[in-house]
N, C-alpha and C positions, 0 to 999 in steps of 0.2 A: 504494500500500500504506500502510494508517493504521497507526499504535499502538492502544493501548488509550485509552477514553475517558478525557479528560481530560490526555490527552499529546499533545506536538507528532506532527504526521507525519514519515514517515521522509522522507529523502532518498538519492538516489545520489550517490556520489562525481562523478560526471561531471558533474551537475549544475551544480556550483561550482566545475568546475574552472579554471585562471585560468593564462593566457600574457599577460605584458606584456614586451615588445621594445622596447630603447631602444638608439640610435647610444651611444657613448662617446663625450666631446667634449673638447677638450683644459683647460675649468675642470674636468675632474674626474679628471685626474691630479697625479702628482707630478712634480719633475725626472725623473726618468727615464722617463716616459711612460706607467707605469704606472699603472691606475685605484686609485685608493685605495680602502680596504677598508672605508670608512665609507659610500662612496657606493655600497656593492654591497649591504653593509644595510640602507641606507635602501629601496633599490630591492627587497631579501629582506622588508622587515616591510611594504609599501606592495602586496606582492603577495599576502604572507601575508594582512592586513587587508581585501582585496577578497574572496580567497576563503570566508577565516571572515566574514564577513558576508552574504556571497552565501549559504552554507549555514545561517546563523540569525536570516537577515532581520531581523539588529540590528547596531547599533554593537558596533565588536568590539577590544578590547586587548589588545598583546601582555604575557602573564603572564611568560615565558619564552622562553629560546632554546636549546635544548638543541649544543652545538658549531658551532663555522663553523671546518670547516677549508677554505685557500685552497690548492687543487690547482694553481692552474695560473695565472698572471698572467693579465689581462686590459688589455690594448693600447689607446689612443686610437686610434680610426676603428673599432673589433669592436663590430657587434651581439652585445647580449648581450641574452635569451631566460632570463626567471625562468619555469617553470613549475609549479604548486601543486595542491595535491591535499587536500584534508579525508582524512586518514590514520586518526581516531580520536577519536570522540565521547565524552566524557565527561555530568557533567551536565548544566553550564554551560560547560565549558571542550572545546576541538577541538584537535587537533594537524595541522597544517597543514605538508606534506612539502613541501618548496621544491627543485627540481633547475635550477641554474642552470649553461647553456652560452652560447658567446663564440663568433663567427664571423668567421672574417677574409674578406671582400665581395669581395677583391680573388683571395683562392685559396680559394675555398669551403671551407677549414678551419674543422673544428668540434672545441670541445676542452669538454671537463667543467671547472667550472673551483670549484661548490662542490657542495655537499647539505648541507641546515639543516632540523632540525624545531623549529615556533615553536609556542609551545601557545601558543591565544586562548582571552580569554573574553568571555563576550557581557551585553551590558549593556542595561538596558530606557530610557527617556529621563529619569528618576528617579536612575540610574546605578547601580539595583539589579541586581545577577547576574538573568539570564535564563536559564531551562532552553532548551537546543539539540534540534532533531530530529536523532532518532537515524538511524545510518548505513546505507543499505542496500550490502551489498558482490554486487557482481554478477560476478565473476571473483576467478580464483583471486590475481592481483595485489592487488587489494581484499582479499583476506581477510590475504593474509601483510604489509602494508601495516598493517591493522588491530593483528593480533595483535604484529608485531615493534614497533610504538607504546605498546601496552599493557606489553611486554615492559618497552622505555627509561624507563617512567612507573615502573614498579615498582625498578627498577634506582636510580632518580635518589630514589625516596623512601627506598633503602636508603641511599644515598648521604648522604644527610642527615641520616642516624643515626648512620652513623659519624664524619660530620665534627661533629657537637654530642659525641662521644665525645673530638673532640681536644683534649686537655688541656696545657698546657704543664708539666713538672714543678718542683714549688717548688725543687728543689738545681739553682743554677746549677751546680753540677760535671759534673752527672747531664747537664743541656743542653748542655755543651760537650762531653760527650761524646755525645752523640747528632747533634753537629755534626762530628765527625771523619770527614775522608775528603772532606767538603764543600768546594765552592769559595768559602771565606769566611775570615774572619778575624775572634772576636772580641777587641775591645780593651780588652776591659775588666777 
């Protein structure tokens, strides 16, 4: 299925969709054996960056990361399984759903352990923005995928209105009362 002339062709989600599975070894924990949360990033923007690229057959950068919350530790010796999805085309830029799960080899437990959506954008070899083929959604998961992306895109541009609205007030009196009840202390 094409676009209109002079537009990229569409793509299906499935298309780009992307599983990279890696041991956890013990340089990529802390004392306590737990994988650090840096090394699960790397391994979240390394799967996101294969997918958005696979769907705009360019080099692709991550713009943003919309939350990473850590549900659940992940263990030295747990395969962990990032799996990604192009959730949401823009023009240049895709939203790429990351769900990553952690398996212990030795009791077939499987546990959720994040969910991160990373917006990319795609780059031409010039390093100019590149328009993306737009998404075709072939199931109803693809559609609500789509539209709850669209949804967080619109939410986070609200979100940055109101945070350019935050203003500090000139009466320190005014500020240290807008600081009562808080757990602080000013000294000044």
């Amino acid at each position: 299925m094409s676009a209109q002339p002079n537009e990229l062709p569409y793509k299906s989600v499935r298309f780009s969709e992307t599983v990279i599975t890696e041991l956890m070894i013990p340089s990529y924990s802390n004392f306590g054996g737990k994988i650090h949360g840096g090394v699960l990033l790397s391994l979240m923007d390394k799967v996101a960056y294969v997918c958005a690229a696979k769907h705009s057959g360019n080099y692709c950068v991550t713009a943003s990361i919309d939350t990473v919350d850590f549900l659940q530790p992940v263990e030295v010796g747990e395969l962990v399984s990032l799996m990604a999805s192009v959730n949401y085309v823009g023009n240049t830029s895709l939203v790429v759903g990351i769900r990553v799960v952690s398996e212990d080899i030795k009791t077939n437990s499987v546990k959720h352990t994040n969910t991160s959506y990373f917006t990319m954008v795609a780059k031409d070899e010039d390093n100019n923005l590149v328009q993306v083929p737009g998404l075709i959604l072939e199931n109803r998961e693809d559609v609500r995928r789509f539209i709850e992306s669209r949804r967080r895109k619109e939410l986070k541009q609200n979100y940055r209105k109101e945070s350019d609205a935050i203003i500090m007030p000139n009466d320190f009196e005014q500020c240290k009362l807008m600081l009562s009840g808080e757990r602080c202390i000013v000294s000044e």
